[in-house]
DSSP file (Angstrom, degrees, kcal/mol; ACC not computed):
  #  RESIDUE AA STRUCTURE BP1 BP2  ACC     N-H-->O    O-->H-N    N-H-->O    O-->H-N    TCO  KAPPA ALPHA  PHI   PSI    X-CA   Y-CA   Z-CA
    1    1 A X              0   0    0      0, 0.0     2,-0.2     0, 0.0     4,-0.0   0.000 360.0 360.0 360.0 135.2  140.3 -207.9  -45.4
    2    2 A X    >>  -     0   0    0      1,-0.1     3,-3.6     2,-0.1     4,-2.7  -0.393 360.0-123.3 -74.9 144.2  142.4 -210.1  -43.7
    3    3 A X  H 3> S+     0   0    0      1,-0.3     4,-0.9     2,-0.2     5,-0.2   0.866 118.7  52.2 -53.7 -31.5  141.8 -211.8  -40.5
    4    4 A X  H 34 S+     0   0    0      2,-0.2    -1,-0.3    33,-0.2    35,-0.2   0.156 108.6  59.8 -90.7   0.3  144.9 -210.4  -39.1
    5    5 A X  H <> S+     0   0    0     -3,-3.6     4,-3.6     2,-0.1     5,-0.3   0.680 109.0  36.7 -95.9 -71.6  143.4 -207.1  -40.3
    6    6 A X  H  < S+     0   0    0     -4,-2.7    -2,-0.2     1,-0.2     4,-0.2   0.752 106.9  62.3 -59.2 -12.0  140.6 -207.1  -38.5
    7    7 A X  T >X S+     0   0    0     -4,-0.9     4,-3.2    -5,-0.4     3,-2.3   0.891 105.9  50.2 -86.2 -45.6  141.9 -208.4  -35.8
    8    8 A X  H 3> S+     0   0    0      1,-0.3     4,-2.6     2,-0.2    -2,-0.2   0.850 100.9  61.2  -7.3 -73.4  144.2 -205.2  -35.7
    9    9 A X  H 3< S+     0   0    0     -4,-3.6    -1,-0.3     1,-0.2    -2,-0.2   0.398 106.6  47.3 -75.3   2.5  141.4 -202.7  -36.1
   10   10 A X  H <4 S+     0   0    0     -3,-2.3     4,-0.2    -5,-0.3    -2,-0.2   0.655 116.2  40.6-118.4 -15.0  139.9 -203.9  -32.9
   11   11 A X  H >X S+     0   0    0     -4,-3.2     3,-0.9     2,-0.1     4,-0.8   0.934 110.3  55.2 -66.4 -54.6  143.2 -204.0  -30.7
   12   12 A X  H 3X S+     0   0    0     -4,-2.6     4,-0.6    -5,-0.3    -3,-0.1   0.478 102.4  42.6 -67.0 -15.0  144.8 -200.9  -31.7
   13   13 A X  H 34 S+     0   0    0      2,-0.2    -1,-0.3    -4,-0.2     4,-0.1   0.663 117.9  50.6-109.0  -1.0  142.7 -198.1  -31.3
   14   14 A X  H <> S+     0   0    0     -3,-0.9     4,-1.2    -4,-0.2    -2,-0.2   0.641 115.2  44.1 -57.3 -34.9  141.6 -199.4  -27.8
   15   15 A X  H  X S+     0   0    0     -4,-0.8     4,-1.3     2,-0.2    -2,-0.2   0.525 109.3  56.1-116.7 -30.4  145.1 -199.9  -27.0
   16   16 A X  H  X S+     0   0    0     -4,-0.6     4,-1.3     2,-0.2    -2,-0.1   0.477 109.9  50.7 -95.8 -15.0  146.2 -196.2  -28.5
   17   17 A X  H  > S+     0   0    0      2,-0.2     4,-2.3     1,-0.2     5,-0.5   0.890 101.4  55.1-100.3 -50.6  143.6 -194.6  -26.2
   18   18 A X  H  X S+     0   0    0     -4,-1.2     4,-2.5     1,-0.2    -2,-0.2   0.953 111.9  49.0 -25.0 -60.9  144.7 -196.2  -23.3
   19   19 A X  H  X>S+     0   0    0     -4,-1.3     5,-3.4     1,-0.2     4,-2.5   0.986 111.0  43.5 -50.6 -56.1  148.1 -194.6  -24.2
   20   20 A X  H  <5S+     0   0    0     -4,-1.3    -1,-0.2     2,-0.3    -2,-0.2   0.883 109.3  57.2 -57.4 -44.7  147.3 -191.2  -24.9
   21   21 A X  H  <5S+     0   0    0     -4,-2.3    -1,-0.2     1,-0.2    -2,-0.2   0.799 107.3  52.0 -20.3 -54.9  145.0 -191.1  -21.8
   22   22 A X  H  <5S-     0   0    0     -4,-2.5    -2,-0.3    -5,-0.5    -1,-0.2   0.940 121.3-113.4 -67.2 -38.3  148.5 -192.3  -19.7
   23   23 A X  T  <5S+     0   0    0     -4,-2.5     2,-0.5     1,-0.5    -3,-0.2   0.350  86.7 104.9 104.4  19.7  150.1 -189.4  -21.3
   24   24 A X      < -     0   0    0     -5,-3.4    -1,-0.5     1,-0.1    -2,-0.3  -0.995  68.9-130.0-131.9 149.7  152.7 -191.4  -23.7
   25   25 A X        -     0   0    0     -2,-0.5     5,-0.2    -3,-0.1    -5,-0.1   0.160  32.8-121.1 -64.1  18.9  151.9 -191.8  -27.6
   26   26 A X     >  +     0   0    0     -7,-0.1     4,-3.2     1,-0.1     5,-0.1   0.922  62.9 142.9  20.1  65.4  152.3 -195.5  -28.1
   27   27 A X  H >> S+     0   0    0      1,-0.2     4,-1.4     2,-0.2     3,-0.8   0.969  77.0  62.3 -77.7 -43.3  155.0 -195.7  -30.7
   28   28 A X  H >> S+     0   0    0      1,-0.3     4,-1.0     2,-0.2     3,-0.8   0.906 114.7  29.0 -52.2 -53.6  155.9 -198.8  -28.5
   29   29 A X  H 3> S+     0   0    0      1,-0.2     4,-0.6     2,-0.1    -1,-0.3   0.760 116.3  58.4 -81.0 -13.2  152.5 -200.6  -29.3
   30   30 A X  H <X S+     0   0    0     -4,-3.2     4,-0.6    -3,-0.8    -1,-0.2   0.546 104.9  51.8 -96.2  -4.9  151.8 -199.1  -32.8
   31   31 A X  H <X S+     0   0    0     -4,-1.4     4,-2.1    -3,-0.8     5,-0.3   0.957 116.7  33.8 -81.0 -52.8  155.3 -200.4  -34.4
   32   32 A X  H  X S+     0   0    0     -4,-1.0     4,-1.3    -5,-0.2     5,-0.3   0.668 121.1  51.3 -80.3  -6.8  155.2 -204.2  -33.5
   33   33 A X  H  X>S+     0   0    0     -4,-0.6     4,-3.6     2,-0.2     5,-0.7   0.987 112.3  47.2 -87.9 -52.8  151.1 -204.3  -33.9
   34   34 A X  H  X5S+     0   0    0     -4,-0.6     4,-3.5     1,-0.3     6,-0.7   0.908 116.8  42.5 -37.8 -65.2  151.3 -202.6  -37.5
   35   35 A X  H  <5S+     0   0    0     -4,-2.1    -1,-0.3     4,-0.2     4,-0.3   0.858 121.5  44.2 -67.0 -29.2  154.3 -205.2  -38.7
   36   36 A X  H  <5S+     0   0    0     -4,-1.3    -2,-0.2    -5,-0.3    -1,-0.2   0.957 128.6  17.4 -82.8 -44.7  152.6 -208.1  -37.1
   37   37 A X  H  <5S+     0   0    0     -4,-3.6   -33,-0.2    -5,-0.3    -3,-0.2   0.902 136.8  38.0 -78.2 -31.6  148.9 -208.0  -37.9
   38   38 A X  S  <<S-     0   0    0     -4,-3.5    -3,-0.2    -5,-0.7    -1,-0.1   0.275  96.6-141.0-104.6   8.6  149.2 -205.2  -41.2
   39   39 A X        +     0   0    0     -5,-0.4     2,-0.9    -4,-0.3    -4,-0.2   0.878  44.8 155.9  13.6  61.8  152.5 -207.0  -42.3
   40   40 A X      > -     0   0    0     -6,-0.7     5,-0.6     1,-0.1    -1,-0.2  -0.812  48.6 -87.8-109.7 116.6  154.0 -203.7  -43.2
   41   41 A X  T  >5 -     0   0    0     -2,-0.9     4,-2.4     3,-0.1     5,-0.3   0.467  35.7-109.7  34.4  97.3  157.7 -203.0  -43.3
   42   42 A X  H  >5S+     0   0    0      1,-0.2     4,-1.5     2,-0.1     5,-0.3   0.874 119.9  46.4 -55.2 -66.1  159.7 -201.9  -40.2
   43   43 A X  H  >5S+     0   0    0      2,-0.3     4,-1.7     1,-0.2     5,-0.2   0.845 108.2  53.6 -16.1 -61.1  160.1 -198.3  -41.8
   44   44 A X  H >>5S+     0   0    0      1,-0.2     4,-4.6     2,-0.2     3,-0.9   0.999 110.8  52.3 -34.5 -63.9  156.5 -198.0  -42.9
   45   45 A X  H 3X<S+     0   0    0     -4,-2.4     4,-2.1    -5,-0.6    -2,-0.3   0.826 106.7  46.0 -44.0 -33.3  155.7 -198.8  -39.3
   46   46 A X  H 3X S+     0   0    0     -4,-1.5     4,-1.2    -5,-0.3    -1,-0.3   0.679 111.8  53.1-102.7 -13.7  157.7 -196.3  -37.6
   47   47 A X  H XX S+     0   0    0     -4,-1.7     3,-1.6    -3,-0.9     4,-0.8   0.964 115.3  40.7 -75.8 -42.8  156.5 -193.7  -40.1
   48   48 A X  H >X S+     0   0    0     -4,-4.6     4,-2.8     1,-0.3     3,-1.2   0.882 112.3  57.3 -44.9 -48.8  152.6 -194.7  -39.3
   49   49 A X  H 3X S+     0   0    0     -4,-2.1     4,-1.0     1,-0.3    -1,-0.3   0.764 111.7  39.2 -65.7 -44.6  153.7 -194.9  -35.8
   50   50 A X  H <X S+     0   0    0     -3,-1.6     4,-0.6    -4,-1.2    -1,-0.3   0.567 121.3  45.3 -97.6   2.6  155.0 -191.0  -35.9
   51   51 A X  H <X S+     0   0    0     -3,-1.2     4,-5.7    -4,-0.8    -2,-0.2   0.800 110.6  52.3 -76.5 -53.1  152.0 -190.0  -38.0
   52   52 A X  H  X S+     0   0    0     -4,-2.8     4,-2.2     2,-0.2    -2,-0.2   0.789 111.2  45.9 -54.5 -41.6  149.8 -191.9  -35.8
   53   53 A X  H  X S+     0   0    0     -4,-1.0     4,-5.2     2,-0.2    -1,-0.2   0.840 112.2  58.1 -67.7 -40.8  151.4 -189.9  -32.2
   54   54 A X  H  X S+     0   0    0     -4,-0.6     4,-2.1     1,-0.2     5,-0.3   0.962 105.4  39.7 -82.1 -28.6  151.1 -186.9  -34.0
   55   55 A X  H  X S+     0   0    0     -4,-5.7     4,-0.9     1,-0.2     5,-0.3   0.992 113.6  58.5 -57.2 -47.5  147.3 -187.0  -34.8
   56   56 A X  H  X S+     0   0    0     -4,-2.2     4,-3.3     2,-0.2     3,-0.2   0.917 113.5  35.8 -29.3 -68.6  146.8 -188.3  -31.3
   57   57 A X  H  X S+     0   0    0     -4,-5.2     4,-1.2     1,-0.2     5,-0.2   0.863 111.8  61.4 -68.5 -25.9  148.5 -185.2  -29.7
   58   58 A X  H  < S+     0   0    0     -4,-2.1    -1,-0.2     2,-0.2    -2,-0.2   0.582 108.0  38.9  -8.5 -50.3  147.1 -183.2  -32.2
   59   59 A X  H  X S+     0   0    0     -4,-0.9     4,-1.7    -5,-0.3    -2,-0.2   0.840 112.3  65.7 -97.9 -37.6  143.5 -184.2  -31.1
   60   60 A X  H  X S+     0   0    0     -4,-3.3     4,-0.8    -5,-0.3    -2,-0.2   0.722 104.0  40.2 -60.9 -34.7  144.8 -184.0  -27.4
   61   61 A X  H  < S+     0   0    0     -4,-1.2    -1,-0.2     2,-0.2    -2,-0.1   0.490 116.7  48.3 -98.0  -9.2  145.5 -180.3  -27.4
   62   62 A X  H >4 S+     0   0    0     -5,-0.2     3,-0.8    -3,-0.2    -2,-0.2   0.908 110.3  52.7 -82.5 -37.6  142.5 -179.4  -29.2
   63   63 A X  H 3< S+     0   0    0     -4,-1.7    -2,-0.2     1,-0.3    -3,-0.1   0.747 123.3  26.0 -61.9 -48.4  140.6 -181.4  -27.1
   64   64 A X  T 3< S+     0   0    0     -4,-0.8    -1,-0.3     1,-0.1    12,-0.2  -0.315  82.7 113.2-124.8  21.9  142.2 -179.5  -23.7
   65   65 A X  S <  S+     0   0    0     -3,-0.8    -1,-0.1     1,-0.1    -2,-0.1   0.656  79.1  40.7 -62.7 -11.2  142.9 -176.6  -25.0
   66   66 A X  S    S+     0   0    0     -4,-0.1    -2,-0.1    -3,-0.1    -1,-0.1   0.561  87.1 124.4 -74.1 -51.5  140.3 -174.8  -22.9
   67   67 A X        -     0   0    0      8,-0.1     9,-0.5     1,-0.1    10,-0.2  -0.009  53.0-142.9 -27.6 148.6  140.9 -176.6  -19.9
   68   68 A X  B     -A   75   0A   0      7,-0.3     2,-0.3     8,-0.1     7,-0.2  -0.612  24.7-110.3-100.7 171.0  141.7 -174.9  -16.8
   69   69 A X        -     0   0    0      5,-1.9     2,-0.2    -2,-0.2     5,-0.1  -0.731  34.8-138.0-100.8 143.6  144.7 -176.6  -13.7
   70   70 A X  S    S+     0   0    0     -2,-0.3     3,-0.1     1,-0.1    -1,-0.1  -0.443  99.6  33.8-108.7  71.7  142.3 -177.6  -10.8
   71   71 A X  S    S+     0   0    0      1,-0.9     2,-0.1    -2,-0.2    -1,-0.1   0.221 119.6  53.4-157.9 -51.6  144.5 -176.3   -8.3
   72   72 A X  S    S-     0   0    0      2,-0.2    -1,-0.9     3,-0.1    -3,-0.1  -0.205  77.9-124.9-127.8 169.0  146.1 -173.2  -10.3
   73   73 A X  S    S+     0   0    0     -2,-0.1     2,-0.4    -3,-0.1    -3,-0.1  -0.798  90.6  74.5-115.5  63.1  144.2 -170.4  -12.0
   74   74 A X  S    S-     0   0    0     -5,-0.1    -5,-1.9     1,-0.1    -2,-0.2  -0.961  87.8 -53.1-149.0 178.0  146.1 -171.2  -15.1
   75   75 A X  B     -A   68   0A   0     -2,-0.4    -7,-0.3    -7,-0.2    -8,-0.1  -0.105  29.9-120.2 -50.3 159.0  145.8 -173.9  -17.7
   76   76 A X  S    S+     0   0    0     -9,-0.5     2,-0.3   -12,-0.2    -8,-0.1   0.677 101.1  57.7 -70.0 -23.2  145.8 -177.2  -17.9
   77   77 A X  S    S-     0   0    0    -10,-0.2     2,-0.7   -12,-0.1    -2,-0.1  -0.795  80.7-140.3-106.6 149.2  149.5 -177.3  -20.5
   78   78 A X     >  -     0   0    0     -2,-0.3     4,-1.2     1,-0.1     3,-0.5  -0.974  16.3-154.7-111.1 126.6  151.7 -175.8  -18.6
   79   79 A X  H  > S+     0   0    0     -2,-0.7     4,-1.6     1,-0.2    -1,-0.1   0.706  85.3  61.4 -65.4 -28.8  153.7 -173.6  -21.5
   80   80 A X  H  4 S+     0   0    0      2,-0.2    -1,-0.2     1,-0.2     5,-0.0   0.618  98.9  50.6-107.6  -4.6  156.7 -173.1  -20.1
   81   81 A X  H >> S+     0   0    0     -3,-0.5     3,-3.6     2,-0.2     4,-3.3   0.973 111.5  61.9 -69.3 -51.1  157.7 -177.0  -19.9
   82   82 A X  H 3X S+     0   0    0     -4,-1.2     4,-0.9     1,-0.3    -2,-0.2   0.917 102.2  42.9  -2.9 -95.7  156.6 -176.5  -23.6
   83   83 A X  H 3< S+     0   0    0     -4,-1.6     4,-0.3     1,-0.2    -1,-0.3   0.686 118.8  46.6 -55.6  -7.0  159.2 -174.0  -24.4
   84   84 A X  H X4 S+     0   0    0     -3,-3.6     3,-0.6     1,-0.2     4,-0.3   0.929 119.1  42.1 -99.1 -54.5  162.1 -176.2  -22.3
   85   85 A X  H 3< S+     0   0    0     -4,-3.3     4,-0.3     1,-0.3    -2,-0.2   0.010  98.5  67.3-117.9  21.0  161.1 -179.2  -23.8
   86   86 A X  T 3X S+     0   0    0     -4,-0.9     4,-2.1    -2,-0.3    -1,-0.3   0.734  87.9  58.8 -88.3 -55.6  160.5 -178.7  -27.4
   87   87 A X  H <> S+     0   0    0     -3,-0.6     4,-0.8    -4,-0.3    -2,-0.1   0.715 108.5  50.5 -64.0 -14.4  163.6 -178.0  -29.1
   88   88 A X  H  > S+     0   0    0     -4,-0.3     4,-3.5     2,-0.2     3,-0.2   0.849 110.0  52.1 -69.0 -55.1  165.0 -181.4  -27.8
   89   89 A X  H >> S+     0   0    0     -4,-0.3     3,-5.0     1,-0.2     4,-1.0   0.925 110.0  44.8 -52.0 -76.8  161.9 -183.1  -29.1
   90   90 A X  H 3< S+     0   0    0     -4,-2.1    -1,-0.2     1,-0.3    -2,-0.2   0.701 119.3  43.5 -51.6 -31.9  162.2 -181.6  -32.6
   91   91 A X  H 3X S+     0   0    0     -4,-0.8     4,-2.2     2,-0.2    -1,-0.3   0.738 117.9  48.6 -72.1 -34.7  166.2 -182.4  -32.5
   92   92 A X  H <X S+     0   0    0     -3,-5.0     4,-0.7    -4,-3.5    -2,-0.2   0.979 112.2  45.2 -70.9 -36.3  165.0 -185.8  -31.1
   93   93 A X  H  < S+     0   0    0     -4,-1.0    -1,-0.3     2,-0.3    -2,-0.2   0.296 114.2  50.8 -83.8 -14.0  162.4 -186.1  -33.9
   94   94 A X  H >> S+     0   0    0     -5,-0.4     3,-2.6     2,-0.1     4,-1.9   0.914 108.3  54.9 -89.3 -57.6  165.2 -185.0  -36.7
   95   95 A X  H 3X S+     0   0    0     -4,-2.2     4,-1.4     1,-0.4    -2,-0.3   0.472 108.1  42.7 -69.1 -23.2  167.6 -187.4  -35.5
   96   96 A X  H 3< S+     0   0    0     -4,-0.7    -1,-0.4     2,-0.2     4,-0.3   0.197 105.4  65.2-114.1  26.2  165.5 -190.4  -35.7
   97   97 A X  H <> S+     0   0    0     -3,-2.6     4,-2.3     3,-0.1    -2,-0.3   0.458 109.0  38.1 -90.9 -55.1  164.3 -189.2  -38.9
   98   98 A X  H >X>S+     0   0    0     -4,-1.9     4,-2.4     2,-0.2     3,-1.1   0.990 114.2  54.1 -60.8 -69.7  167.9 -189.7  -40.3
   99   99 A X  H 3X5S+     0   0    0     -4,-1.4     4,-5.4     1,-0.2    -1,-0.1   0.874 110.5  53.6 -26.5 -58.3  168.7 -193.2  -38.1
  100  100 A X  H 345S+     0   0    0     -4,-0.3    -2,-0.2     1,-0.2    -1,-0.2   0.655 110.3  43.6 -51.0 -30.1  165.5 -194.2  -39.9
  101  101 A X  H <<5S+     0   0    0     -4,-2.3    -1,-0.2    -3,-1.1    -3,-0.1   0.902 125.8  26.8 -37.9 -70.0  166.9 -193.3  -43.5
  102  102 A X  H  <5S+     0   0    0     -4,-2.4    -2,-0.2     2,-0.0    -3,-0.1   0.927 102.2  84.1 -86.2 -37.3  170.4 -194.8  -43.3
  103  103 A X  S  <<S-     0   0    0     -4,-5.4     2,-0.1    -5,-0.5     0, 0.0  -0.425  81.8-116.5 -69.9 165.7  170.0 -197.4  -40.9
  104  104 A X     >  -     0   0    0      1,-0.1     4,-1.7   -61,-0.0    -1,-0.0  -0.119  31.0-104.5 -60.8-178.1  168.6 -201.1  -42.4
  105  105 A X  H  > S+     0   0    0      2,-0.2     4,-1.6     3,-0.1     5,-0.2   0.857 124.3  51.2 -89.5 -40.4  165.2 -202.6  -41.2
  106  106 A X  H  > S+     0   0    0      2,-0.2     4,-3.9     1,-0.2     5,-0.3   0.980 112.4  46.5 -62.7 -55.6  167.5 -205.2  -38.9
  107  107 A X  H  > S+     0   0    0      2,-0.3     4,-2.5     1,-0.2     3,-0.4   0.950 116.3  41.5 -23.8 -76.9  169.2 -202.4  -37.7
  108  108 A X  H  X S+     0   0    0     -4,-1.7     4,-1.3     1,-0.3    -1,-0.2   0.742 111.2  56.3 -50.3 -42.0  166.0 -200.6  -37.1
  109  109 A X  H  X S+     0   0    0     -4,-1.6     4,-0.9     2,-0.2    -1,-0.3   0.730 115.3  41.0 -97.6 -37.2  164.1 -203.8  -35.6
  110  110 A X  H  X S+     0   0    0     -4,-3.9     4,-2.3    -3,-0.4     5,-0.2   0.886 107.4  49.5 -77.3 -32.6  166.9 -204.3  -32.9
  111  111 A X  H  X S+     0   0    0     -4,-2.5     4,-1.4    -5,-0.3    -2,-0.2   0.863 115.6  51.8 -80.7  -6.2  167.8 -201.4  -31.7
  112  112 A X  H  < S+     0   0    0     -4,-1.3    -1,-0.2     2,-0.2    -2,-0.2   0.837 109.3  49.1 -55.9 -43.7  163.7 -201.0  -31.3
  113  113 A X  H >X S+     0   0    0     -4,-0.9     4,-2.4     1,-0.2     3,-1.5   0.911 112.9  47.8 -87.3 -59.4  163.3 -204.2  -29.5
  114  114 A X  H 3X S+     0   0    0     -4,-2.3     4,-1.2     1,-0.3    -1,-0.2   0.709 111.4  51.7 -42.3 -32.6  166.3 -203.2  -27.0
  115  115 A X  H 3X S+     0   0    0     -4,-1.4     4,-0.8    -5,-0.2    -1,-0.3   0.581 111.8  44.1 -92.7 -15.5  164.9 -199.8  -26.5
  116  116 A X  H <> S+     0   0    0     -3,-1.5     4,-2.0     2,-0.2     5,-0.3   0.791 111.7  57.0-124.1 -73.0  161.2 -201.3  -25.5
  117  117 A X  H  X S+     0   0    0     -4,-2.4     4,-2.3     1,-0.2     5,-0.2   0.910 108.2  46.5 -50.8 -43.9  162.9 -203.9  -23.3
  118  118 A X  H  X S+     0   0    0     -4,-1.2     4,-3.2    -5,-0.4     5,-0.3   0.994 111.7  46.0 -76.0 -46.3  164.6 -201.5  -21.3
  119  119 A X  H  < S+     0   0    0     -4,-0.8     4,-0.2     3,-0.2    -2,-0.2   0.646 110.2  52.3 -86.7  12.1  162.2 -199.4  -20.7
  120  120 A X  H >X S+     0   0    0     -4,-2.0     4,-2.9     2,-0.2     3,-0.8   0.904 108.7  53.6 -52.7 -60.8  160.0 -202.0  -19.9
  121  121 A X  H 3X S+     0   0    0     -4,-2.3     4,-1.9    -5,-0.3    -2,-0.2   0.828 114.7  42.7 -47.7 -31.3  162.7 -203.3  -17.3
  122  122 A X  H 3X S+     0   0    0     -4,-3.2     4,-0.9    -5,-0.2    -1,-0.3   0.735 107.8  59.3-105.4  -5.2  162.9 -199.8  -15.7
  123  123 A X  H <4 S+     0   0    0     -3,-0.8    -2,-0.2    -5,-0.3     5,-0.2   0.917 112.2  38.7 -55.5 -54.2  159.3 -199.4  -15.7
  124  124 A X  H  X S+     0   0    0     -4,-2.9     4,-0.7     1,-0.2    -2,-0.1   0.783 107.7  58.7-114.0  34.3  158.9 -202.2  -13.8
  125  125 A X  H >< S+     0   0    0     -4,-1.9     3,-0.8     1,-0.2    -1,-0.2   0.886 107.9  55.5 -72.4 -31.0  162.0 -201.9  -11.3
  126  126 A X  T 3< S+     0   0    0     -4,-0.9    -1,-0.2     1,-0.3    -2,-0.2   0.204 104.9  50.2-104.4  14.6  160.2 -198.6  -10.5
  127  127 A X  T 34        0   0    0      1,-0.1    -1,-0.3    -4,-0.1    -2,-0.2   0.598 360.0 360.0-115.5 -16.6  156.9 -200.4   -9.6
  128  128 A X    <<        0   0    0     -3,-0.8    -2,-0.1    -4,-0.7    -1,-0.1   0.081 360.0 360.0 -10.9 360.0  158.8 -202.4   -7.6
């Protein structure tokens, strides 16, 4: 194992619970960590990266599947955001299945870097 390996395994799953916790999957932190420290491929990455979100939510809805709203006499997921916001995801989730095919890794590696830099920039005009 490489230094840049291990160094990896002790950022990333620290850094992936922190995400999931906030409520976002950390595709942002699990592409550039993968290609820098695991030197894999921008395409590898972004498949690990969607493997990696789904186990996460995966574990996240087993986890809280139980759960009750502490407010509400209902659940913690609320289902019916579920049903609005699911067929977008899966369209979104098709559709960047395809970019990721046909575009190149340059391709891929900019428009990634632009997409992470904006919504950094409006994350923190809106902490502002």
């Amino acid at each position: 194992m490489f230094v840049s390996e291990f160094a990896g395994l002790c950022v990333l799953p620290p850094l992936l619970a922190f995400a999931n916790v906030g409520g976002v999957g950390g595709g942002g932190l699990i592409i550039p960590i993968t290609m820098a420290l695991f030197q894999f491929p921008t395409k590898e990455a972004i498949a690990i990266s969607g493997f990696t979100i789904f186990t996460g939510a995966v574990m996240r809805f087993i986890y809280q599947f139980g759960d009750k709203h502490p407010q509400k006499k209902a659940t913690i997921i609320d289902y019916s955001i579920v049903i609005v916001m699911m067929p977008m995801v899966l369209v979104g989730s098709f559709v960047g299945v395809l970019v990721n095919i046909y575009l190149p890794a340059t391709v891929l590696s900019i428009i990634l870097t632009l997409l992470l830099l904006g919504l950094a920039i409006q994350s923190c005009s809106k902490a502002v």
